[in-house]
C-alpha positions in Angstrom: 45.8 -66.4 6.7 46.3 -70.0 6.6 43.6 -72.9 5.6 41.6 -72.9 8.8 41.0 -69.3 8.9 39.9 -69.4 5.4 37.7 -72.5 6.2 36.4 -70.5 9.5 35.8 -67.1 7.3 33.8 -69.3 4.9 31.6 -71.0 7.4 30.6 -67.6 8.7 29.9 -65.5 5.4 27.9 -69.0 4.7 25.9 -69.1 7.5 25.7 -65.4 8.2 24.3 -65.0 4.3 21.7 -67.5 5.1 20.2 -66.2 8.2 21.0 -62.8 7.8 17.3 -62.0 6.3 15.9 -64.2 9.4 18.2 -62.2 11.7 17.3 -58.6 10.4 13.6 -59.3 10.6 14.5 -60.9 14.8 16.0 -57.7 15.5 13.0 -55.4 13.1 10.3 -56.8 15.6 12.2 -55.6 18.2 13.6 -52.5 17.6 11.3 -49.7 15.3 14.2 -47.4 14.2 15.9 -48.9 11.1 19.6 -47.3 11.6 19.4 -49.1 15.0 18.4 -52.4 13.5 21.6 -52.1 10.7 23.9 -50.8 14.0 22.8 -54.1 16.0 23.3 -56.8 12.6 26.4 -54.8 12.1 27.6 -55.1 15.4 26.7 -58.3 16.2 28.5 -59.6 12.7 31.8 -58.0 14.3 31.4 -59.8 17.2 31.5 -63.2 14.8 34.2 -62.3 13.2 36.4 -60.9 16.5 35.3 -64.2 18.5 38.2 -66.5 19.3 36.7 -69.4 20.5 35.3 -71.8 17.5 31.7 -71.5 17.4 29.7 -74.2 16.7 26.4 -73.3 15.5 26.4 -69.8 13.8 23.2 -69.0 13.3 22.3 -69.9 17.1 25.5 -67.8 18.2 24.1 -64.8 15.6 20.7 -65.0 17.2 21.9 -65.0 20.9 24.4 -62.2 20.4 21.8 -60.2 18.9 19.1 -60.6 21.8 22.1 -59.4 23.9 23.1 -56.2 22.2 19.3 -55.6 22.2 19.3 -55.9 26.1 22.2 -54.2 26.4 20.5 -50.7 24.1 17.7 -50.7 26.3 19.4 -50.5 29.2 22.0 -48.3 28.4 18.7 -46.0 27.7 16.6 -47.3 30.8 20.5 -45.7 32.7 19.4 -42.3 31.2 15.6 -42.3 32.3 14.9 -40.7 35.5 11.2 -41.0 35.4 8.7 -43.4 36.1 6.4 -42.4 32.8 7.6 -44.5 30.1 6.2 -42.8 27.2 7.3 -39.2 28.5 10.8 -40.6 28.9 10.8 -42.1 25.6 9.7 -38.5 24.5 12.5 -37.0 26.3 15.4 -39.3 24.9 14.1 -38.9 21.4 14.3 -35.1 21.9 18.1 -35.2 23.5 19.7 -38.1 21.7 17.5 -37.7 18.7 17.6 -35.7 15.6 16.3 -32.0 16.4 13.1 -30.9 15.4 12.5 -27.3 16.7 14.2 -24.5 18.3 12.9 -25.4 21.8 14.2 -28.6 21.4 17.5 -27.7 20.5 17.8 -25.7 23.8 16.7 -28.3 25.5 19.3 -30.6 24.4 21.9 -27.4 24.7 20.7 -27.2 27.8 20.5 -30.7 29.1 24.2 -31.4 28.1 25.7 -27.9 29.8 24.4 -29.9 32.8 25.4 -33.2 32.0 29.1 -31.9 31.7 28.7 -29.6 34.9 27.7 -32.6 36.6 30.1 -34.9 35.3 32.7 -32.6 36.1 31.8 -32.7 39.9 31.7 -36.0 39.6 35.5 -38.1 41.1 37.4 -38.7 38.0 37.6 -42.6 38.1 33.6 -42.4 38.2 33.2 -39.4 35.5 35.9 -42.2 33.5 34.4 -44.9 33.5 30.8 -42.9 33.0 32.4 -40.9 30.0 33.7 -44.4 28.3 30.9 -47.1 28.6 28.1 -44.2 28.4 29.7 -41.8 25.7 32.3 -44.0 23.9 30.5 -46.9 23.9 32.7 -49.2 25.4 32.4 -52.7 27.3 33.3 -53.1 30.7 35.5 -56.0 29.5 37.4 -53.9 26.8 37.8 -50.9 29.8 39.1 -53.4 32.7 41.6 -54.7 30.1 42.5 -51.2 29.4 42.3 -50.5 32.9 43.7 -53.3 34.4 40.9 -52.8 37.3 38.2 -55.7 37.9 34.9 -55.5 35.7 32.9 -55.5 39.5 35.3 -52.1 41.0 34.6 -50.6 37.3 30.1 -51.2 37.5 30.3 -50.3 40.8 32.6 -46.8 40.0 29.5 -46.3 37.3 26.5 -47.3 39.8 28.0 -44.2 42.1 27.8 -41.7 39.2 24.4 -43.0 37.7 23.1 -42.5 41.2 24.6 -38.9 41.4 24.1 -37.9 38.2 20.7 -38.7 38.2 20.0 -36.9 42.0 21.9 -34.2 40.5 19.9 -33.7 37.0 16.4 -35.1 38.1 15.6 -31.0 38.7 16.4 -30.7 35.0 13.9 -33.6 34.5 11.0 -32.6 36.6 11.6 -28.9 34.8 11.7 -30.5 31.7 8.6 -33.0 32.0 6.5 -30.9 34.3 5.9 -27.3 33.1 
């Protein structure tokens, strides 16, 4: 590491340290569940460090990047949501992506992800692919087209054709699940 890496390590532990309180409570207001708000400041603190470009105002930069991730959560969850009743699919991804509170539940998500993987099966594989990695394995499109080598636009539109399916295909499970 030479001087200007030091310099540029400084200036971000300096201005990260004194907005980091600020930034925690931006992203509290916003998001209830505390191990989300810690995944979000962490996350969003990797992204400082990995960026290559010099950044000129940190704490602007921090701010922004966080409002992003936070757009980007909720609509990686809106993706799952096959319903039009908000609170019920709130219910529902609690009880499959959340911590398990009964026995029912637990079938339910046992359930839910026998079909999931039934239906991802069916799916073509360069769909079930890039499903599987930006859905599952948390990647970015960007990290998966240079993995790829395939355009970000051929990559959303692979996952917009398994959303669509998926969601036709498991919206049975859903009305069965919300509807008894």
């Amino acid at each position: 590491m030479d001087n200007a890496d030091n310099a540029r390590t400084a200036r971000i532990l300096e201005a990260l340290s004194a907005c980091r309180t600020t930034l925690r409570a931006f992203i509290r207001r916003r998001i209830p569940q505390r191990e989300d708000v810690d995944d979000i400041l962490q996350d969003v603190t990797l992204q400082l460090i990995n960026v290559e470009q010099p950044v000129e105002n940190v704490s602007a930069w921090l701010f922004r990047a966080a409002r992003n991730e936070m757009i980007d959560r909720g609509r990686k969850k809106r993706e799952w949501l096959l319903g039009d009743d908000e609170e019920a699919d709130d219910q529902l991804y609690d009880v499959l992506f959340g911590e398990v509170q009964t026995p029912e539940e637990a079938r339910l998500k046992e359930i839910f992800w026998e079909e999931l993987e039934s239906a991802l099966a069916a799916l073509p594989a360069p769909q079930r692919e890039v499903f599987e990695k930006t859905e599952l394995e948390n990647y970015s499109f960007k990290a998966l087209s240079a993995e790829t080598g395939l355009p970000v636009q051929t990559l959303l539109s692979r996952k917009h054709k398994a959303v669509r399916y998926l969601r036709e295909r498991l919206s049975a499970l859903y009305h069965d699940i919300m509807l008894p």
